[in-house]
N, C-alpha and C positions, 0 to 999 in steps of 0.2 A: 643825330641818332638815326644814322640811314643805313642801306647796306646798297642803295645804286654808285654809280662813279660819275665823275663827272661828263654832263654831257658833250661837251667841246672837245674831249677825246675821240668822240664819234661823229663829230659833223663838221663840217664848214664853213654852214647856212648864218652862223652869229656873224653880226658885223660889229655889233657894240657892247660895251659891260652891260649896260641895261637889257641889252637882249641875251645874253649869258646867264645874267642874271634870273631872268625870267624862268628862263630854260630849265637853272634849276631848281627853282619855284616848283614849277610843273610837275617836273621830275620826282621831286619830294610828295607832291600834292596825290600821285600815283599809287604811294608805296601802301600799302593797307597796314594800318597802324590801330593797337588798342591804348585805352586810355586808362592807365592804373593810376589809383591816390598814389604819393611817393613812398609815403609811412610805411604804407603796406606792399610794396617795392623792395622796401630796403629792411622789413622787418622790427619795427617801431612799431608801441604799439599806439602813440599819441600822432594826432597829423604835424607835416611838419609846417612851423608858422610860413605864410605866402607862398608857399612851395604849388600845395592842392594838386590837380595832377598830371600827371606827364605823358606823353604821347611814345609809347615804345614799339619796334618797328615789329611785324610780324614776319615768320620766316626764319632761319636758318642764313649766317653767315662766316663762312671759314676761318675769318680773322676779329671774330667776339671770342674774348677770352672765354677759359675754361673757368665755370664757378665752384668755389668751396660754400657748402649751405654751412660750413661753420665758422664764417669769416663774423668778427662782431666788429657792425659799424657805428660810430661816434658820429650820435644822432646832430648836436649842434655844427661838427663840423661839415656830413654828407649836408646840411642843410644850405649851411653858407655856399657852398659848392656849387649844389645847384642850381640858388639864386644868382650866384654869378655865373653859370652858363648861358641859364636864361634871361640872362640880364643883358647878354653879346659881350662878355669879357671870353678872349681868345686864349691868352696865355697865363698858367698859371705856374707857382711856384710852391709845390710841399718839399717842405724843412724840418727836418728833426733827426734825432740821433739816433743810430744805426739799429735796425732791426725792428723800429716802432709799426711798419708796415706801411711806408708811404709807397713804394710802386702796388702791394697788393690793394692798398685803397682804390688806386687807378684801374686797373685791371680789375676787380670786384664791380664796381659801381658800373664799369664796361660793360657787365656780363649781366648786372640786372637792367641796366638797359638796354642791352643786345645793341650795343652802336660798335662795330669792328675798330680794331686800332692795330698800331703798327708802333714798333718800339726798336732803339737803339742804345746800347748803354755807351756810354762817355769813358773816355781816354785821351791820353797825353798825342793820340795817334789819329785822331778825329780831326776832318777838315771840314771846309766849308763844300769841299765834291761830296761827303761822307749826306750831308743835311741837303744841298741843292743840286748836286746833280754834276753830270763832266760831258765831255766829249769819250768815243770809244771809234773803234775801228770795228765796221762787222761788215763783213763779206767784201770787202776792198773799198766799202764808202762810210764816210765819216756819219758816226750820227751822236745825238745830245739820250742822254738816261737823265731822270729826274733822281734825286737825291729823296731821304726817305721822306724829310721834309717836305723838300715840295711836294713831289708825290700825295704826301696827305692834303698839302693845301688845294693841288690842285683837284682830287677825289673825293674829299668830304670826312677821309677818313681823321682820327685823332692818332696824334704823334707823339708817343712818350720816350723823351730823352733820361736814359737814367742815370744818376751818377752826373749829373754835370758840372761841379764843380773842378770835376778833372779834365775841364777841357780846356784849352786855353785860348784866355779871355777875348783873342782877338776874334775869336770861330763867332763868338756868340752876339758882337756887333753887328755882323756882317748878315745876321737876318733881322736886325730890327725894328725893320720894315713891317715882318712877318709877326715877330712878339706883339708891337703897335695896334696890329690888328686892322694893317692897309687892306683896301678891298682888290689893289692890282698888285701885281709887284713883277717885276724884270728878273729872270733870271742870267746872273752874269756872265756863267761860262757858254750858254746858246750862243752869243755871236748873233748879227744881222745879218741877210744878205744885201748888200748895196742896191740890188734892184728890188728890191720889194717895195713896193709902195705904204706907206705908212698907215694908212688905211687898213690893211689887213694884214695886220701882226696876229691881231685877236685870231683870225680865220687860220691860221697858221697850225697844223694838226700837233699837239703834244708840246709848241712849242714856246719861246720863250717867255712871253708875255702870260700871264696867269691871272685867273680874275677867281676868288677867294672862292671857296665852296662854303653854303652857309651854314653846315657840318664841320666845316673844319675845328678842332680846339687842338691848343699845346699844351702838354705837360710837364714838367719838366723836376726830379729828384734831388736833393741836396743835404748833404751831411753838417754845411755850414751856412747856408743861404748865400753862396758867393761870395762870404768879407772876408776881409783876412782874418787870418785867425791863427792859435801858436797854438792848439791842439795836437800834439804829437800823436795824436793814437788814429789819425786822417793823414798820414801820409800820401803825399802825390796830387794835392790837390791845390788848386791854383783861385784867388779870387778874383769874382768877376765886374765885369766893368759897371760901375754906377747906373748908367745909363740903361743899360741892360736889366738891370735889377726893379728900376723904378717901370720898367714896359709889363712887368709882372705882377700878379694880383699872387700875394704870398701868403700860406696857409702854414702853421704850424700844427706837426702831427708826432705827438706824444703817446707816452705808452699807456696803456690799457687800466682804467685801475684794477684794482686786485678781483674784484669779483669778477668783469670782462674776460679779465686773462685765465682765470680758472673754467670761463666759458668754454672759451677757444681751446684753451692746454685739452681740456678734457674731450671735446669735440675733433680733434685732430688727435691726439692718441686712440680714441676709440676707432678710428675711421684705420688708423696704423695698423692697431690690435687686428680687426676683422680681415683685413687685406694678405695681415700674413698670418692667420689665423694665430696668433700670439693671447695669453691671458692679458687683459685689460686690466689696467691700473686704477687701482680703490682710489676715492674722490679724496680721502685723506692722504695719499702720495701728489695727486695734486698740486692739494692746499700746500705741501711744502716745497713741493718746488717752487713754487707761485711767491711764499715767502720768503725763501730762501734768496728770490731775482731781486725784488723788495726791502730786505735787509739791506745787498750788496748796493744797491742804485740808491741810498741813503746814503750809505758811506761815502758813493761816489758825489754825491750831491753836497756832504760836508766835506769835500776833497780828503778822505782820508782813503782812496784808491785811484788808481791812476785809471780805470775803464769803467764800461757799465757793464750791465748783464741785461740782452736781450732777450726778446718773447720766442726768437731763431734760435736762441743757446739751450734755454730750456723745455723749449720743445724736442731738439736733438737731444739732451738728456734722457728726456720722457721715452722716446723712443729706443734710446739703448739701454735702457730700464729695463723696459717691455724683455727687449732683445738677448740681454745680456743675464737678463735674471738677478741681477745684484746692485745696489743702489751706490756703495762706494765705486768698483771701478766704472759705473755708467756717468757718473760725475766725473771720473780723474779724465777720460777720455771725451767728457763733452763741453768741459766748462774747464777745470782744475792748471792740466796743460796748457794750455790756452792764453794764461793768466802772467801778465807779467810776476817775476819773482816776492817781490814785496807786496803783491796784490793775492800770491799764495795764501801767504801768514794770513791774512784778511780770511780768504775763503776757509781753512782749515777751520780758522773762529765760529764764523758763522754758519759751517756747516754743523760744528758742536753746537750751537745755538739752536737750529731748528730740528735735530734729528735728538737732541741730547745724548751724543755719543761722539766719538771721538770719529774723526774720516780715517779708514786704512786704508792705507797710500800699500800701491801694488809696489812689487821689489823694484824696477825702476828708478821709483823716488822715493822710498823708504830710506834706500842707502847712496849713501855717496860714494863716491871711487874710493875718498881718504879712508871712511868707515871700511870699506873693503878690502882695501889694502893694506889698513892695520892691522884686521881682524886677519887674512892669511898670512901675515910677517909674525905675525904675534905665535899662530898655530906652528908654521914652519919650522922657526926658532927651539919651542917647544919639541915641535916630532927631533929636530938636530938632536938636541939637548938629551933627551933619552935615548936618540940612538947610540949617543956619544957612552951615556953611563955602564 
């Protein structure tokens, strides 16, 4: 939870991890720091068990997330969290199904602890140059860029990979070292030079040899926790290697129960409403959108839908609410289209269920081409028909 870098980017003077080490001891020991309970950190109003309180750094830093004051955190889970930060667990793993708010977890907890981070989302297009670094050509001489990865291991800063299930599985052995939680690690694409004495790799400015910054954490997002999985509604995503998986300290992150989520919902519409200076939605428009996500995630839950419905669906609802002035086409256009076909018939149900009225479907999807096509063959026929008479 710093906002210095590391000091071995600026000197030469280390000869040993221990002396690196030290360094950023020091370094740390510099930075003026207040001591907040966590509870009241995180907006709890009970402390959290073993947690007591935390050292957060003072000052302004470019890369501390932006905070929402109406993010609502899961007191049991921020707690485990924290215990395993301060506990020296490096890498960690939140898993849950899409939209529960696992990179905003990361990013929030960031922002009340003012520790900067740096983030990368994951793809089928992501290497191990993408996380460690490559060689480059600048100004006619070859030189080494650190990858965002290392870059944070070697800075202190926190690394959040999002999406990593979509990487493939071989990218993510190849920092295991790093997951592990080593306190040195080689970077493979530097290269050595033959004449360098072995001795002073460490002394080496920016260079390949890395000794852990004791800020460092990884975080890493996942729709599946890496397994395989036959979930069609995750397309593009790859599981990851065993091995990988077990270097990770795994937190599952679920949705919100209903009272949270009407928290939030209503906390982020009203933040909407005043920005674009729109009426703000009665706390009974809320409650049903709030139920309305709750219904559907039941049925999803008795597989009788093939999706879920996230706390991102119906907050974009909320908003085209606001926007739109009217409740059915804010729905066709934030959830309704969206929805696989047989998951329509679903929502048409349920949305009779909680609004007790039927949804009107805009011309779009009221009518079908067939319906349309008969209805003008039908007319045509007709207009012929009396012209003929």
């Amino acid at each position: 939870m710093t906002n210095v870098t590391n000091a071995v980017t600026n000197t030469v003077a280390a000869r040993t991890v221990a002396d690196i080490e030290a360094m950023h001891r020091e370094s740390l020991a510099s930075q003026p720091v207040k001591m907040v309970m966590a509870h009241e950190l995180f907006g709890f109003s009970e402390e959290l068990k073993g947690v007591g309180q935390l050292p957060v750094f003072v000052g302004d830093h470019p890369l501390v997330p932006k905070g929402n004051d109406d993010h609502v955190f899961n007191k049991s889970l921020v707690r485990r969290i924290l215990l395993s930060m301060k506990g020296g667990d490096t890498s960690f793993m939140l898993v849950g199904d899409k939209g529960t708010g696992k990179s905003s977890l990361v990013t929030q907890m960031h922002n009340r602890l003012n520790k900067p981070m740096i983030a990368i989302t994951g793809s089928n297009g992501i290497d191990d140059t993408h996380l460690l670094g490559c060689k480059t050509i600048k100004g006619g001489d070859v030189e080494e860029f650190d990858g965002v990865l290392s870059y944070a291991y070697r800075t202190g800063l926190t690394c959040l990979i999002d999406e990593i299930c979509t990487l493939r599985p071989g990218v993510m052995v190849g920092v295991n070292d790093i997951l592990q939680g080593d306190g040195v690690i080689n970077l493979k694409h530097h290269g050595i030079d033959p004449t360098l004495n072995p001795r002073d790799l460490l002394n080496v400015d920016g260079g390949m040899t890395i000794v852990k910054h004791p800020m460092f954490r990884l975080f890493a997002t996942d729709n599946t926790g890496g397994k395989q999985q036959s979930d069609a509604r995750f397309a593009g995503v790859n599981a990851q290697n065993a091995a990988v998986r077990s270097r990770m300290t795994s937190f599952k992150v679920g949705f919100m129960t209903p009272e949270e989520e009407m928290k939030a919902l209503k906390g982020a519409a009203d933040a909407y409403a005043a920005k674009r200076e729109l009426t703000p939605m009665d706390d009974m428009f809320i409650h049903q959108l709030v139920e309305f996500a709750f219904r559907f995630r039941k049925a999803f839950a008795m597989e009788e839908a093939c999706d879920n419905i996230s706390f991102r669906e119906i907050q974009r609802w909320a908003y085209k609410w606001m926007m739109y002035g009217d409740t059915d086409e804010s729905f066709v256009d934030s959830i309704y289209t969206n929805l696989e076909e047989t998951d329509r018939v679903l929502a048409i149900e349920l949305f009779k269920s909680t609004f007790s009225r039927d949804l009107i479907l805009p011309e779009e999807h009221a009518y079908s081409v067939t319906s349309i096509a008969d209805d003008f063959i039908t007319k045509s026929v007709a207009a012929s028909k009396a012209a003929a008479a």
